[in-house]
Structure formats: C-alpha cells, structure tokens
ZAVEX-113512 format. One record per residue (C-alpha): residue number from 1; x, y, z; residue in one letter. Coordinates in nm, 3 decimals. Layout:
BEGIN
num / X / Y / Z / residuo
NUM / X / Y / Z / a
...
***
This chain:
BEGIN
num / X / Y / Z / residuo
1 / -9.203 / -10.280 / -4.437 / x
2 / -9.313 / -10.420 / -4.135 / x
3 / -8.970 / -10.454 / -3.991 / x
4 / -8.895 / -10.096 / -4.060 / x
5 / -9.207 / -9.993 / -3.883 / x
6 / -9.119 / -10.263 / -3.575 / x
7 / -8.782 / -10.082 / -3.611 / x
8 / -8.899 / -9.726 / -3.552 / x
9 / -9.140 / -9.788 / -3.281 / x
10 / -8.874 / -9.970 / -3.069 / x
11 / -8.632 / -9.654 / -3.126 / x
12 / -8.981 / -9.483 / -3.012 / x
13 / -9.028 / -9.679 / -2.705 / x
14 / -8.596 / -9.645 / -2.608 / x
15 / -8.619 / -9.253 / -2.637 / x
16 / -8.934 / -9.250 / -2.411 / x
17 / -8.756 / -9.463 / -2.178 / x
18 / -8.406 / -9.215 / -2.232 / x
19 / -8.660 / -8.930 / -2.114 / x
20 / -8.741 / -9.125 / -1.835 / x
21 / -8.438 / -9.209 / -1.658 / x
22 / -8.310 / -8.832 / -1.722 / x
23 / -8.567 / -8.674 / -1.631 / x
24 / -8.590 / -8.922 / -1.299 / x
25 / -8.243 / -8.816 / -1.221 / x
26 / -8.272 / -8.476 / -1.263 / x
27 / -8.626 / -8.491 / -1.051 / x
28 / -8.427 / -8.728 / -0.771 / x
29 / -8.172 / -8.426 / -0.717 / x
30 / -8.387 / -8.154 / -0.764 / x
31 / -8.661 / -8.237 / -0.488 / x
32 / -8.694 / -8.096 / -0.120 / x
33 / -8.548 / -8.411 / 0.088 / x
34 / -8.726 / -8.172 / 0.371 / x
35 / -9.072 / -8.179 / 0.190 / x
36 / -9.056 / -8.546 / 0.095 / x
37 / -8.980 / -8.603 / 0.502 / x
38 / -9.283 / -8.401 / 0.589 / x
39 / -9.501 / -8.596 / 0.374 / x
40 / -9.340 / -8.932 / 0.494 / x
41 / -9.420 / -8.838 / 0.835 / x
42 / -9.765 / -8.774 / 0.748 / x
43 / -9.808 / -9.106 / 0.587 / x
44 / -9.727 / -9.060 / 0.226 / x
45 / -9.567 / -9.425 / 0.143 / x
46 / -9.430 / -9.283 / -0.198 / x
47 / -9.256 / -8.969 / 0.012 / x
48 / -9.089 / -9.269 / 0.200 / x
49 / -9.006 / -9.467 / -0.111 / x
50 / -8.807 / -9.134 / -0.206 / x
51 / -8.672 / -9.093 / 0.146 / x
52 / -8.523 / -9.436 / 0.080 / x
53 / -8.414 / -9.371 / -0.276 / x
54 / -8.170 / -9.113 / -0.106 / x
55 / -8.059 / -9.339 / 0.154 / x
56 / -7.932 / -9.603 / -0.113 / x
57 / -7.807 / -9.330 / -0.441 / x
58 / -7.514 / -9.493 / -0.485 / x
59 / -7.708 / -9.766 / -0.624 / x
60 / -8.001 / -9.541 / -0.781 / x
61 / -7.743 / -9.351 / -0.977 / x
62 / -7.570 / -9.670 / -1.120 / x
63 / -7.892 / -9.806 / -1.197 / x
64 / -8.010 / -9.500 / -1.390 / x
65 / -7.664 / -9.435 / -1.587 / x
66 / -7.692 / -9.806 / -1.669 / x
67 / -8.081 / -9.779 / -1.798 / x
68 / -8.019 / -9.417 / -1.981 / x
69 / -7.687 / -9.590 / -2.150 / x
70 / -7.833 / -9.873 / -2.275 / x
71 / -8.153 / -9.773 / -2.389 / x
72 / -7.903 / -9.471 / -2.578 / x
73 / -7.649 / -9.685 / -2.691 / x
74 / -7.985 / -9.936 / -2.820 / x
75 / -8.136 / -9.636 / -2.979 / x
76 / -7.867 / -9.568 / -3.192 / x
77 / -7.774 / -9.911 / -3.311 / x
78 / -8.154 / -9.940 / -3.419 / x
79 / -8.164 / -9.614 / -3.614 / x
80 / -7.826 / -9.729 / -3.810 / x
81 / -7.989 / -10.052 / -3.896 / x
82 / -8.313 / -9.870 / -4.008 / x
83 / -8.133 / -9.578 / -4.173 / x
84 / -7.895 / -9.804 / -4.379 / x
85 / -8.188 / -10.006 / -4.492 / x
86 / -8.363 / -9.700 / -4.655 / x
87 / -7.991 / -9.530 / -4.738 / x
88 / -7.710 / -9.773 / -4.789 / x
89 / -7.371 / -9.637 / -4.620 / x
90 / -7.505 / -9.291 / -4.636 / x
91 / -7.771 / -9.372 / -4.348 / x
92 / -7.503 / -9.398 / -4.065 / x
93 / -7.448 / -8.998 / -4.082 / x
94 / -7.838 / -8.965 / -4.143 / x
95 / -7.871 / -9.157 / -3.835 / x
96 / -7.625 / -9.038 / -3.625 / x
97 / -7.765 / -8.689 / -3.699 / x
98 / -8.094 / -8.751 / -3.669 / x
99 / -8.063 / -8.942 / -3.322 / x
100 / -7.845 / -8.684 / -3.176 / x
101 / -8.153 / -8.399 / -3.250 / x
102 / -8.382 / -8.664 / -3.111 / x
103 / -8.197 / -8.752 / -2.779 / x
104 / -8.116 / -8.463 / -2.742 / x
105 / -8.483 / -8.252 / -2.742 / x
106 / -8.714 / -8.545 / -2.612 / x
107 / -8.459 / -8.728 / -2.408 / x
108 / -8.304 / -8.498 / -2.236 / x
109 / -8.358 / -8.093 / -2.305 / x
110 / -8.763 / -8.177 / -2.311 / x
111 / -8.780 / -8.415 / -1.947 / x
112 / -8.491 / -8.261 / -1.792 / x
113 / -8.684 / -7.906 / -1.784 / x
114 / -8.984 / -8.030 / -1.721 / x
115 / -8.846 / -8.239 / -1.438 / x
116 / -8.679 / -7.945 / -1.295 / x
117 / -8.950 / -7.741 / -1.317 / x
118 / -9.192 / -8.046 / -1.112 / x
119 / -8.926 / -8.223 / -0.927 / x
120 / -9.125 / -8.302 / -0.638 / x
121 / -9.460 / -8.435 / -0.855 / x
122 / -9.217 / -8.592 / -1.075 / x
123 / -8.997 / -8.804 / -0.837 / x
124 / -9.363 / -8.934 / -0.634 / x
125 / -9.488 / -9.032 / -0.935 / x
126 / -9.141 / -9.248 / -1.101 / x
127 / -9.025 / -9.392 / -0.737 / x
128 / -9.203 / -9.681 / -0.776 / x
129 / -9.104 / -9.762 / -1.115 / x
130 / -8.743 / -9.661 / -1.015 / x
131 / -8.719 / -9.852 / -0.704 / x
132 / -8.824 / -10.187 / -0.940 / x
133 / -8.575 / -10.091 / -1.161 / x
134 / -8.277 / -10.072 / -0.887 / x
135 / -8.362 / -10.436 / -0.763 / x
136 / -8.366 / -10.556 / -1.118 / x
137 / -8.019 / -10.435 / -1.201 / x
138 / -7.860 / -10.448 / -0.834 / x
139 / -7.596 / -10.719 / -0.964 / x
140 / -7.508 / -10.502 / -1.245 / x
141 / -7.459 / -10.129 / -1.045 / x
142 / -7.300 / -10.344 / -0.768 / x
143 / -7.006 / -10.506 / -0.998 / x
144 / -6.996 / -10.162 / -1.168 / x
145 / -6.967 / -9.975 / -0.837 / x
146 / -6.713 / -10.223 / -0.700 / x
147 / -6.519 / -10.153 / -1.069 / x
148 / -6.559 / -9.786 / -0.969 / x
149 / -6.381 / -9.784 / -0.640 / x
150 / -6.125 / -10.037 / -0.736 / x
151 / -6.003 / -9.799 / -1.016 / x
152 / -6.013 / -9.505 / -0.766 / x
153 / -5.804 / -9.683 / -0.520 / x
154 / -5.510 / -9.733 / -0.831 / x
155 / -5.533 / -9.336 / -0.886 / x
156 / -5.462 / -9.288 / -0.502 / x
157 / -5.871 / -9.177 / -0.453 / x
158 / -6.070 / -9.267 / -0.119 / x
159 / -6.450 / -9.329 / -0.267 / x
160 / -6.618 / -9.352 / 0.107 / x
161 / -6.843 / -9.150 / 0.131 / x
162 / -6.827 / -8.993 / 0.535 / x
163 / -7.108 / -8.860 / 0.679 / x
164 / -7.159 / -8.489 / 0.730 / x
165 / -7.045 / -8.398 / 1.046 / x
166 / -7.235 / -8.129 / 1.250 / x
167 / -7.136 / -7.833 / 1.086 / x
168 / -7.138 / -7.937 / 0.775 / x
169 / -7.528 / -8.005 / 0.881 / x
170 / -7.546 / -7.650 / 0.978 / x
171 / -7.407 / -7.474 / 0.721 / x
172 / -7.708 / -7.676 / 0.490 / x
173 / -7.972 / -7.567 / 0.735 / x
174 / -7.811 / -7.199 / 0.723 / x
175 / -7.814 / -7.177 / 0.319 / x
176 / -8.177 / -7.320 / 0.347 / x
177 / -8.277 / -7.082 / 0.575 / x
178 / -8.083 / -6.766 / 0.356 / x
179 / -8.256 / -6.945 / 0.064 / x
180 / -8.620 / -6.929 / 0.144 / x
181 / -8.621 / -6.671 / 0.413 / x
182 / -8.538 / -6.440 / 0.162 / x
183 / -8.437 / -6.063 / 0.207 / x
184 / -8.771 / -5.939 / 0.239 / x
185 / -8.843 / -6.138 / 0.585 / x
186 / -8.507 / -6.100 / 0.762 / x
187 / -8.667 / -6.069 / 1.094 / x
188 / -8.766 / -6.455 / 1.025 / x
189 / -8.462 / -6.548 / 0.923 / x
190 / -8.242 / -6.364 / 1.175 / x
191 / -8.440 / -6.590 / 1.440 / x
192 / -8.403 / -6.872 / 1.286 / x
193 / -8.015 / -6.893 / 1.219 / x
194 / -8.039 / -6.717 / 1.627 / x
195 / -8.148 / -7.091 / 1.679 / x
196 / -7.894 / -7.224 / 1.558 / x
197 / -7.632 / -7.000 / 1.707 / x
198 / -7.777 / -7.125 / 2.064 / x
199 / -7.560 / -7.397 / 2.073 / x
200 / -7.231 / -7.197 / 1.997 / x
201 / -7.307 / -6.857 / 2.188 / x
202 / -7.183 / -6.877 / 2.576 / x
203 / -7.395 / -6.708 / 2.910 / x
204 / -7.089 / -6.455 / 2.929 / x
205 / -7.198 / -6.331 / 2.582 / x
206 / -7.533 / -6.220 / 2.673 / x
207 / -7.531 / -6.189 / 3.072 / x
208 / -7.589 / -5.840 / 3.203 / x
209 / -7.267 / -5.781 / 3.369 / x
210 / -7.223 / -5.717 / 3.737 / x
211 / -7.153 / -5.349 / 3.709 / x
212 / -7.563 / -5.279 / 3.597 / x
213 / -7.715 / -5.539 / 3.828 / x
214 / -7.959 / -5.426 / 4.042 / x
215 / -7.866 / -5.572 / 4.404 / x
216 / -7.998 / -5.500 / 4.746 / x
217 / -7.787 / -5.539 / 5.095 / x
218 / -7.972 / -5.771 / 5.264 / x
219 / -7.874 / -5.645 / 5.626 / x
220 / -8.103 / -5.316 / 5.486 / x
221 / -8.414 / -5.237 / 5.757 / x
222 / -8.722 / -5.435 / 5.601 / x
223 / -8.862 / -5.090 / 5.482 / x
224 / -8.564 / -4.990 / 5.286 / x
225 / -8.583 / -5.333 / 5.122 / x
226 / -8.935 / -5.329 / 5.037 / x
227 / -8.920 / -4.922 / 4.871 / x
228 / -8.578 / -5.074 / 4.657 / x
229 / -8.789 / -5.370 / 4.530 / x
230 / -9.117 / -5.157 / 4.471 / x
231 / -8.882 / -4.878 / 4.299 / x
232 / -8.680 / -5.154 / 4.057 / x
233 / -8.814 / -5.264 / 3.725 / x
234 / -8.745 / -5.551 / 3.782 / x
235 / -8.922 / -5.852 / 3.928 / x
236 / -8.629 / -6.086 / 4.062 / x
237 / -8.334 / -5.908 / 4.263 / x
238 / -8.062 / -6.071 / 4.413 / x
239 / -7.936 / -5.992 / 4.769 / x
240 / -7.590 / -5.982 / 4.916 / x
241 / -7.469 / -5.996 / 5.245 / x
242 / -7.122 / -5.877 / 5.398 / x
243 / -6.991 / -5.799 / 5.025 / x
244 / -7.212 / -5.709 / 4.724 / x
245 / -7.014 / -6.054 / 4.538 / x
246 / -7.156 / -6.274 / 4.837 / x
247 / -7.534 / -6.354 / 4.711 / x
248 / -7.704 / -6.553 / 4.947 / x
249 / -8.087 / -6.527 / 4.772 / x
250 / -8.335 / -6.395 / 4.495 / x
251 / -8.615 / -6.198 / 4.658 / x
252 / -8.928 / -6.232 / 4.394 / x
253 / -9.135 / -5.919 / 4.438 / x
254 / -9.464 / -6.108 / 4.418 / x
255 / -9.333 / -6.358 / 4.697 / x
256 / -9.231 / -6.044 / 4.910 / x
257 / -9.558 / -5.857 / 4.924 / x
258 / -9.741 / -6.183 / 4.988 / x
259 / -9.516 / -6.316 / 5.277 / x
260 / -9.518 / -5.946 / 5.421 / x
261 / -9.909 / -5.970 / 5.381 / x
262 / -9.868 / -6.296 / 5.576 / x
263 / -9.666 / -6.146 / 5.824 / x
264 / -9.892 / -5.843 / 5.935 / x
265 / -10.188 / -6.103 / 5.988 / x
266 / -9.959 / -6.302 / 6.187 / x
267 / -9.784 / -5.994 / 6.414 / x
268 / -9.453 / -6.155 / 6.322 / x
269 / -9.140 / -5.983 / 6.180 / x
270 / -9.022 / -6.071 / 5.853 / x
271 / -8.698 / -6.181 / 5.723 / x
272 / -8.620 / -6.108 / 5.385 / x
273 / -8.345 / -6.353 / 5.321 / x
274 / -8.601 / -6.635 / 5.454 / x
275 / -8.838 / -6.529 / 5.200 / x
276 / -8.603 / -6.512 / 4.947 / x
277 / -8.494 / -6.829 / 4.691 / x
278 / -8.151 / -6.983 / 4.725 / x
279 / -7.915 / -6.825 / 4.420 / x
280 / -7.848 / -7.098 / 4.157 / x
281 / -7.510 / -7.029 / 4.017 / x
282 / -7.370 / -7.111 / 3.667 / x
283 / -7.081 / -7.144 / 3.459 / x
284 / -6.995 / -6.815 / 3.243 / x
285 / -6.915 / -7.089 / 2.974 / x
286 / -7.282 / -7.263 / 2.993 / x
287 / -7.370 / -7.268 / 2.596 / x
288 / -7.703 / -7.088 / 2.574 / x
289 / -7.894 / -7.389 / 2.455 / x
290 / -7.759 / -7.587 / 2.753 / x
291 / -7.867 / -7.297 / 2.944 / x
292 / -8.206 / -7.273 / 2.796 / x
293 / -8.263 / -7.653 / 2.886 / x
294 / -8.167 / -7.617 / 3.270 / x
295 / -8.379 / -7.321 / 3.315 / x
296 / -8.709 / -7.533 / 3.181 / x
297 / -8.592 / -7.840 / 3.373 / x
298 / -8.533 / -7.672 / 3.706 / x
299 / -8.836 / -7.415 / 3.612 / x
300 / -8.630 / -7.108 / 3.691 / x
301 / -8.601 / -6.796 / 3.527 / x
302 / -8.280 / -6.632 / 3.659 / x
303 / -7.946 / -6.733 / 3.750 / x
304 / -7.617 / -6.629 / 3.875 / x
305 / -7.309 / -6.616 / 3.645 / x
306 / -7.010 / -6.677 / 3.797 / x
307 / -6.632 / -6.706 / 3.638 / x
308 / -6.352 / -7.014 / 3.668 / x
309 / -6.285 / -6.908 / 4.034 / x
310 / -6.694 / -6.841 / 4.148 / x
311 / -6.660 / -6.487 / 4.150 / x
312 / -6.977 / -6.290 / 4.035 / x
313 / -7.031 / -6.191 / 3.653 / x
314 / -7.360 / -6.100 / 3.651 / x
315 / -7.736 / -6.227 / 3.564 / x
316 / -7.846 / -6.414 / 3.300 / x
317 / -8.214 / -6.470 / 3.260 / x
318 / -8.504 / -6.716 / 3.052 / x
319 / -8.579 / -6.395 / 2.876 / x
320 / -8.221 / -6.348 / 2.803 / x
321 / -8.188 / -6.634 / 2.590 / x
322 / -8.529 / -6.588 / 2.442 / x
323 / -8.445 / -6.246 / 2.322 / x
324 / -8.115 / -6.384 / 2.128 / x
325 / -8.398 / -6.537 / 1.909 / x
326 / -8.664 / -6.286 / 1.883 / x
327 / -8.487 / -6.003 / 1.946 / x
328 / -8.548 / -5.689 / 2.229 / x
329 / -8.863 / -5.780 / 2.402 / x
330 / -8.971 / -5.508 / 2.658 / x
331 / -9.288 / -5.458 / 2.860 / x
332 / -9.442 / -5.189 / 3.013 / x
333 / -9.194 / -5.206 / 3.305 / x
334 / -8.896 / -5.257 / 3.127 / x
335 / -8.647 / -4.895 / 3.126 / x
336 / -8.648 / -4.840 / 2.762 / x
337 / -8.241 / -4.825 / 2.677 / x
338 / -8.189 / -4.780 / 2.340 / x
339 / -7.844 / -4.772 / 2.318 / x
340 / -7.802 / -4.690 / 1.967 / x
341 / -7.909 / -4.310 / 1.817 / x
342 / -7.905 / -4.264 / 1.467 / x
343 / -7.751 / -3.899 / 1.369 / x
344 / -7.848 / -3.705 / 1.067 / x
345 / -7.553 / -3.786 / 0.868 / x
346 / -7.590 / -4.162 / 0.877 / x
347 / -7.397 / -4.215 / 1.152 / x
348 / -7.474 / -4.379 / 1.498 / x
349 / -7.402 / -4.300 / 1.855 / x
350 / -7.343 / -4.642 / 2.042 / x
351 / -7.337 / -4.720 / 2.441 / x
352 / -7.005 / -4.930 / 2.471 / x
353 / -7.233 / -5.177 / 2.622 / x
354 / -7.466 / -5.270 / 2.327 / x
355 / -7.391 / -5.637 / 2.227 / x
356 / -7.219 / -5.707 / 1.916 / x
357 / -7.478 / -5.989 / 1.847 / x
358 / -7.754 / -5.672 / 1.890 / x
359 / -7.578 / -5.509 / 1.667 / x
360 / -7.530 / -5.773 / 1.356 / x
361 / -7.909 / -5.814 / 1.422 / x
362 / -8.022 / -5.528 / 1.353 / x
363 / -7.792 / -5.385 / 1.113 / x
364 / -7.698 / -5.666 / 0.906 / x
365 / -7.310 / -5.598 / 1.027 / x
366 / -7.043 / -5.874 / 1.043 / x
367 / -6.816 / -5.733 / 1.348 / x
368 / -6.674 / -6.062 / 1.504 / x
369 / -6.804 / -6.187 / 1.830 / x
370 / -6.524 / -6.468 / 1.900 / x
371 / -6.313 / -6.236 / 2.181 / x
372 / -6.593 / -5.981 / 2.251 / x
373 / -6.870 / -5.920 / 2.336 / x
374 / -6.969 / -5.558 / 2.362 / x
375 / -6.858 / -5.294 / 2.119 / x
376 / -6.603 / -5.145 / 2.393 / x
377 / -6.497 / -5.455 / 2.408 / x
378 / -6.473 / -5.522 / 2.075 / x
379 / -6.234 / -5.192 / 2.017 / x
380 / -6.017 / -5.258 / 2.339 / x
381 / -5.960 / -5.630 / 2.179 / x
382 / -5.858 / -5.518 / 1.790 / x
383 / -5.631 / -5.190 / 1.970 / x
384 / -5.495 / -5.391 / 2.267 / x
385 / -5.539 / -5.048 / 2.513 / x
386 / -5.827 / -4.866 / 2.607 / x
387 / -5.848 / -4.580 / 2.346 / x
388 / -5.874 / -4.247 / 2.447 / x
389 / -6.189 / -4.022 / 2.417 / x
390 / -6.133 / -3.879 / 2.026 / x
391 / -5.974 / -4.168 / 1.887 / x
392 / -6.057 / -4.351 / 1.594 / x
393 / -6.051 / -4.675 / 1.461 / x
394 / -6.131 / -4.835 / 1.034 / x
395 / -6.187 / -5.213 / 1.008 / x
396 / -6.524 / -5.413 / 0.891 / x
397 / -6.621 / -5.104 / 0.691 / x
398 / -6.709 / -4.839 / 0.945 / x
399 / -6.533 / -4.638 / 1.102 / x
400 / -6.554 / -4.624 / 1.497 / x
401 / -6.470 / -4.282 / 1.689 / x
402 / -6.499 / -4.305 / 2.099 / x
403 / -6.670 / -4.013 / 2.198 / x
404 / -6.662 / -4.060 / 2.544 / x
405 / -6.449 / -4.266 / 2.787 / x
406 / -6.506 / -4.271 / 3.176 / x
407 / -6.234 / -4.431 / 3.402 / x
408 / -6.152 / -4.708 / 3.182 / x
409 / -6.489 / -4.805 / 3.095 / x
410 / -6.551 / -4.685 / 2.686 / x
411 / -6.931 / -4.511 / 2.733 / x
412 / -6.984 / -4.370 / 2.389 / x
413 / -6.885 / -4.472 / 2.005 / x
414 / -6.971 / -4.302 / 1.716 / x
415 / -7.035 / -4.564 / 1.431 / x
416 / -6.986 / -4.444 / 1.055 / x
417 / -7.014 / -4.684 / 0.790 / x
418 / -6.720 / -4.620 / 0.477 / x
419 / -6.801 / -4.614 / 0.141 / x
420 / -6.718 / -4.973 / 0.017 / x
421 / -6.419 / -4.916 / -0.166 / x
422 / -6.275 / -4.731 / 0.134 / x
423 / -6.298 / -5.028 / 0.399 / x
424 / -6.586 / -5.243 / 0.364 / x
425 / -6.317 / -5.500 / 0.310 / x
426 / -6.087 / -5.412 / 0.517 / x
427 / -5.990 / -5.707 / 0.744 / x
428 / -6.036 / -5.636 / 1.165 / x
429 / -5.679 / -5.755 / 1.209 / x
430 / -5.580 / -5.455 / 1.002 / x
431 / -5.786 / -5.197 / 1.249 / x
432 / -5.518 / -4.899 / 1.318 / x
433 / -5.593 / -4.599 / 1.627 / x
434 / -5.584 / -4.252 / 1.439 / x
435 / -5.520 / -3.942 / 1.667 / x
436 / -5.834 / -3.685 / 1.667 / x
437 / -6.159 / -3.694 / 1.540 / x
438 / -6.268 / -3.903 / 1.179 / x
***
C-alpha cells in the first residue's frame, strides 16, 4: 500500500514538472523580447536572465524537450507499473488512457494557456529554475544537438542558423509597429514606419523642385531685394547671380534686417551677397536619414540639391525631412496649398505635384514610389508619354483622369477609386491610356 501511494505521488510530482517545462516553453516564445530589454535596462536581473535565455535557445529548447520527455516518458512507465498492480494486463490500457487525459489537461492544455495568457510573469518567474536546468543537462542537449545537425547534413540540410540581416530586422519592427499601433491610431503608426523609411527615401523624393523655388537676382537694387524677402513666406531664400542655376548665397531674413539696421547706424551701403550664407550643396541621392544627420551636425536648416553633373534641383530643408515623419506642418506664414480637393462624388482633384509619399499618408494608398515621385510623375512613368488633357488611366484601384495639362507639365488629376472587383488589384504594370473622359 505504501508503494502504491509512493507510486502515485511520483506520477504527481512528473506531471507537475510536464506542466512546467510546457508551459516554460510556451511562456519563453510567447514574451515581448522588447519588454524583457526594457526591464533589463532598468535593472531587472531576471529580465536579463531571459534576455540571455534567447541568446543561447538552441540549448534551452533541447534542454526543455529533454526534461518534458523524460519526465513523460517516466510518467507513463510509473502509471503501468501502478495500474497493473491494481489490474493485471488490463491496467496497461487503463493507464495509457488515463495518463493521456492527465498529460494532456494538467500538462499541457492547463499551463500552456495559462502561460500564454501570462507569458511575461511566467517566464520572470521560471528563468531561474530554467537557466539551472540548462547547465545541468548541457552535455546531454549538446550531444543531442550535435546528433541533430549531423543527421541534417546526410538529408542535404544546412542547420546554421544566420543572422537576420537588416531587412529582415525591419520587416519585424514594421509588423510590431502594424501590430500594436493598431488601426485606430494610424497617425502614430504612419510616423513611425516614416522612421523607418528615412533610411531608404532619397532628397530628390521630397525636395521642392527648382521650378517653385523662390529665388532672388542678386544684382537686384538693395530695395527690390529687401520688398522680395519681406513679401516671401519664407525665411531662407537663395540668390543667384548671372543665371538663376548659379547660387552664390542664402540671405536669412532675420540676418538681413539686422545687418541693414547695422548699416544705417554706420552710413555704409550694404551688400546683400556679403550678408548672405555660402550655399551648401548636396547630392539628389543623399538618403534622408543621412541628410537629417548633416543638417544637425553642420546646424543648418536648408540646402541646395543638385544632380550627377551639379546642376540645380531644388531645396530641401530640416523641416522637409521632419514633415516625412509627422506629416504637413504649417505655420502662420506658411501659403496654405492643399493640393488635394475632395469632390462630391468621392472623387479627388490632385495638383500633379502632390508627393506620392503625401498621398499613401493620408489615404492609406499603395501607388509605388520606386521611379516617381509626384503623381504626374507617377502617370508619365506607367504611360511612357505625357498624356493629354482628358485621358485616363486604371491601375492600383483608382482610376486617374488628367484634367489639365500645361506645356508638358501635368497640373491637374482627377483621382477615383474603383470598386474592388473592378481594379483594386489590378497590377501598375497593367495601367492602359483610354481616349476621353472616365
């Protein structure tokens, strides 16, 4: 009698320790590596003891398939032996039935949800225990692990394990972001994954383009120079000199009116270019988070984008770049240029000009920005000629009409988005020009 009850609570003590290691594992993959960094840097010695749980799972896993084996396999032999005692040859199906119910609930069902359910509680509280155990049976998972790989290698199976490479990285941060951003906050999530487009956007993507810079001609009488500065928006203007691509400085509006202060107290003429800053001139194919990095080292705001040969592109600014992550910031003495109307039947009247990156923004839209950058652009890419004013165009799932067309500039597109089952899967390689009106 006393053996049977020895018996039973060892079978006891095996399917607690079953519910342990499955309910560890299922903890170990189920917690927030992010979380359990956090609270390592903040001091949490268990949150590092996890930390290096991940770093060494090859062996963590071994050690816990070996434990929750055993301690099954264990189980089982015990019952038999207890079983046949109190049934004779019947007690093998009495045990292998009742053992199955028994793993099954409390060693694995019963831990595994409640593990999921606490994965981060769960894993902070077993690491220790867990981390003993891994030591203890290192020779074991080590022989097993070098079994492992040895029979991969005969099957013609590489078992190294490579590290992710950067976009694999991304793509995790992305989905994280997706995941707990959530569709109700997609202002906070479209600047985050902004972030992480910094790296992978160019200047030429964003820059305002030569042909709606504001520029003065330097050789302009002082006067003239100082009404075109007072009259602009904006704060920094470049000048030119002989040809409006020659810039030769940035006149700050602020440093103007100071040094023309200066100059009436001192009865001396002013020179604008003297007052102005010398031009700093980058690459159109600076990456914006490059970009973002020289303007807080040099502690500049504005900069000169200029092509393969040093021609002029246009401006890109600090504020540019910030506004790829925020989105449209505007002041007081910003002009206020929409660029998109909405139209009573759901449609949209575009500028040419608005960004495609503006537009996936704020419309949730997936029009490719690889080989354009504007929405003219975007149409003059997928047609290969400059449409004509009452053409139209299906691919992404809208449907694009130019409305108006000056020179060879496209100034106007009307934007209708299809029904899904019309083109919302249509691929852009497929977009075809349709003569009229949609």
């Amino acid at each position: 009698m006393n053996s049977d009850i020895l018996l039973a609570a060892g079978i006891l003590l095996l399917l607690i320790l079953s519910g342990f290691f499955s309910g560890t594992e299922t903890a170990l993959t189920a917690s927030s590596r992010h979380r359990m960094h956090t609270l390592a840097q903040q001091g949490l010695r268990r949150a590092a003891l996890v930390g290096n749980l991940w770093q060494d799972r090859e062996r963590v896993i071994g050690t816990i398939l070996i434990g929750n084996n055993l301690v099954n396999i264990l189980a089982s032999t015990l019952s038999a032996s207890l079983f046949i005692s109190w049934f004779g040859d019947a007690g093998i199906a009495y045990a292998t039935l009742t053992m199955t119910v028994l793993v099954v609930i409390f060693a694995e069902i019963l831990p595994k949800t409640y593990a999921i359910n606490n994965a981060d509680r769960t894993i902070l509280a077993m690491a220790p225990v867990l981390r003993a155990l891994v030591v203890v049976l290192t020779p074991a998972t080590k022989a097993l692990n070098a079994a492992v790989r040895r029979s991969l290698r005969i099957v013609g199976v590489s078992s190294i394990e490579n590290a992710p490479d950067r976009e694999e990285r991304e793509e995790e941060l992305r989905g994280a972001i997706d995941l707990h951003a959530g569709s109700q906050d997609r202002e906070a999530r479209a600047m985050l994954r902004s972030i992480l487009d910094l790296a992978d956007v160019q200047v030429s993507e964003i820059m305002t383009h030569r042909g709606d810079v504001v520029t003065i001609d330097a050789d302009l009488p002082l006067a003239e120079i100082i009404g075109q500065v007072l009259d602009s928006p904006y704060t920094r203007i470049p000048l030119w000199q002989g040809n409006p691509d020659n810039i030769v400085g940035i006149i700050h509006a602020k440093r103007l009116l100071r040094a023309l202060n200066k100059a009436e107290d001192d009865g001396q003429p002013l020179d604008a270019i003297a007052v102005a800053s010398r031009p700093w001139f980058v690459p159109d194919t600076t990456d914006l988070l490059s970009q973002l990095q020289a303007f807080r080292q040099r502690h500049q705001h504005f900069a000169v984008v200029v092509d393969e040969y040093g021609v002029e592109q246009g401006i890109v600014t600090l504020e540019d770049i910030l506004e790829e992550i925020v989105g449209d910031i505007a002041d007081e003495h910003d002009e206020v240029i929409e660029g998109v109307k909405r139209q009573s039947d759901g449609s949209m009247v575009v500028d040419g000009r608005v960004t495609l990156r503006d537009l996936n923004r704020q419309f949730d839209w997936h029009l490719p920005d690889d080989d354009a950058s504007t929405l003219a652009g975007l149409l003059i890419y997928q047609t290969r000629t400059i449409p004509e004013a009452g053409q139209s165009f299906a691919f992404e799932g809208l449907r694009f009409e130019v409305l108006q067309r000056i020179r060879n500039q496209i100034a106007e597109i009307k934007v209708t988005p299809l029904p899904r089952e019309a083109g919302g899967d249509s691929p852009a390689a497929e977009a075809t020009p349709s003569d009229g009106a949609a």
